[in-house]
C-alpha positions as CSV (number, residue, x, y, z in Angstrom):
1,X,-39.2,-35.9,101.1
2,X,-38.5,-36.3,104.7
3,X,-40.9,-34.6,106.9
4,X,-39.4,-33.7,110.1
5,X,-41.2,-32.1,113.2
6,X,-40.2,-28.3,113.6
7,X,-38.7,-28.9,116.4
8,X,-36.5,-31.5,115.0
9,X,-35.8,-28.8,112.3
10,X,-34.6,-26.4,114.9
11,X,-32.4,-28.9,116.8
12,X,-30.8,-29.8,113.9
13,X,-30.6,-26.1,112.3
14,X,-29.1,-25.4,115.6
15,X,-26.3,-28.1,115.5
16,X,-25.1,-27.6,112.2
17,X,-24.4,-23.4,113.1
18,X,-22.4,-24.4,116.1
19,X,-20.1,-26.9,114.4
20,X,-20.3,-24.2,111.6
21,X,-19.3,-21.3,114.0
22,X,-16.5,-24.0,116.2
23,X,-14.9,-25.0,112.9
24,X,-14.6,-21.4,111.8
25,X,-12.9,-20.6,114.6
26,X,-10.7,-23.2,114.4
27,X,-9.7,-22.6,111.0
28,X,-9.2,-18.8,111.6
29,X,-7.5,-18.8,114.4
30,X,-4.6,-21.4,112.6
31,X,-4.6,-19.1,109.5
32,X,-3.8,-16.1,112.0
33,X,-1.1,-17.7,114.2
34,X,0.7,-18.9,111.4
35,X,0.1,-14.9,109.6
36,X,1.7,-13.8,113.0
37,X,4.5,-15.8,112.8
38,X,5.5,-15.2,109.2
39,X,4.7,-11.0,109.7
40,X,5.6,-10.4,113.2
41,X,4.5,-7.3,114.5
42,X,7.5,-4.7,114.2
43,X,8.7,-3.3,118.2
44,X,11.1,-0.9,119.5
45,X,13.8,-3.6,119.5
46,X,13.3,-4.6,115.8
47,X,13.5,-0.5,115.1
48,X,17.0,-0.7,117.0
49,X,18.3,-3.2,115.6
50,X,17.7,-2.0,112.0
51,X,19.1,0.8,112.8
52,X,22.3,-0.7,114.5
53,X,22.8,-2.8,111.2
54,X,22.8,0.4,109.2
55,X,25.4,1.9,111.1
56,X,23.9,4.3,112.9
57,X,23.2,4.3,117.0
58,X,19.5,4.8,117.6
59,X,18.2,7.4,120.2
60,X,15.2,7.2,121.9
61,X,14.1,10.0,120.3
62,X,14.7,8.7,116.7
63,X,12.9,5.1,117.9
64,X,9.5,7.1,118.8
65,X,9.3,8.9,116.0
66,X,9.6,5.5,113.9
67,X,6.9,3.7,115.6
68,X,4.9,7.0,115.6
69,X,4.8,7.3,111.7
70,X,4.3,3.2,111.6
71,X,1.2,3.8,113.7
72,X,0.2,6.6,112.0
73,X,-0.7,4.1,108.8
74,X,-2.4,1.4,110.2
């Protein structure tokens, strides 16, 4: 067995979380970018134009109430 100083053990301890924690970042933040482009967050003008497709001509009114209820379950 290799017998290492404790300091040496620290050091290298040390090392091997930060890689640990730089690659997890990494990785995570790619996973969520490509999330966010796949599900984009739904806005006002996404409401609008839904309702615009369905026939119907949104009021502001209607548009807050929509993303009031859509916040309401998250």
């Amino acid at each position: 067995m290799i017998n290492l100083a404790w300091w040496a053990f620290v050091l290298i301890l040390v090392g091997v979380l930060l890689v640990g924690g730089l690659v997890g970042f990494i990785l995570s933040r790619g996973w969520f970018k490509r999330y966010l482009e796949k599900n984009p967050p739904v806005n006002e003008r996404m409401i609008r134009e839904m309702m615009r497709q369905m026939g119907r001509t949104p009021s502001e009114k209607q548009v807050r109430q929509i993303l009031a209820s859509m916040n309401q379950y998250k």
